[in-house]
N, C-alpha and C positions, 0 to 999 in steps of 0.2 A: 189881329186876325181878320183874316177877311168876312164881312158880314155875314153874308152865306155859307160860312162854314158853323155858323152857330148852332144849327141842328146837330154835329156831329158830336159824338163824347170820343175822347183821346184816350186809348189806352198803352202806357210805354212800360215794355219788359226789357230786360236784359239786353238782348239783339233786336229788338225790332218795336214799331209803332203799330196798332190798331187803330184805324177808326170803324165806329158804328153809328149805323144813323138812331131815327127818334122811335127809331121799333126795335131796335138792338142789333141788328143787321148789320154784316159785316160789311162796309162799304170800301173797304181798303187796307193795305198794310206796305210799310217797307220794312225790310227786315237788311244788314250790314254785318259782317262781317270784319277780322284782321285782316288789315292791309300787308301784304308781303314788306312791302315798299315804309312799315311802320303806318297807324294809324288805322280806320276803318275805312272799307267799300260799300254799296250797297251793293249784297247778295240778292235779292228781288223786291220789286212793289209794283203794286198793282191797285186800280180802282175798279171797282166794276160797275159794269155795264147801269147806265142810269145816276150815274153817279160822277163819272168824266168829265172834265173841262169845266169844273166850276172851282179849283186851285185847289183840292183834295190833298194829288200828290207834294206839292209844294208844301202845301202847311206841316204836312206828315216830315219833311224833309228840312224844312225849317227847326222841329222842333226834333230832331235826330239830332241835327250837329246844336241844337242848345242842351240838349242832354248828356251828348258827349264831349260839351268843352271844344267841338274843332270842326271843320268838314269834312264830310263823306263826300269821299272819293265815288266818281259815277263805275258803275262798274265798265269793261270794255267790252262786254257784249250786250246790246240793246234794239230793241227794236226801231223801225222808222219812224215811230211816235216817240220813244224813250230817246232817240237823240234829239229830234226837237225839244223835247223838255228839258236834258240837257243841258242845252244851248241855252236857254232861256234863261233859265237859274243859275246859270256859268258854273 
């Protein structure tokens, strides 16, 4: 895990990922659904504000597909930031 994610605590339900920073705040979540196509999507995530570009999403993403044994499929609707990221993460 990336060093600076160490303030964040993790929490994974069912469908989706939480993080909260060190005041209990919600600093992000991705949440995935069934993939038509077999397997899961991600249905949304987001970071908020203050919280962006320090690998948030990624870690949340990382520990979705070790959760669920496989990868998550990006979803096909994304913003101009969410295809960058993306990209990145293949």
């Amino acid at each position: 895990m990336n060093p600076n994610l160490s303030r964040y605590q993790f929490h994974t339900e069912e469908n989706s990922i939480e993080a909260h920073d060190e005041h209990g705040k919600l600093a992000g979540f991705l949440e995935w659904e069934p993939h038509p196509e077999g397997g899961h999507a991600i249905a949304g995530i987001m970071t908020m504000q203050g919280h962006r570009r320090q690998g948030l999403a990624t870690e949340m993403y990382t520990r979705a597909n070790a959760h669920l044994g496989q990868k998550i499929a990006h979803s096909d609707v994304k913003t101009p930031d969410g295809e960058d990221w993306a990209r990145t993460v293949g």
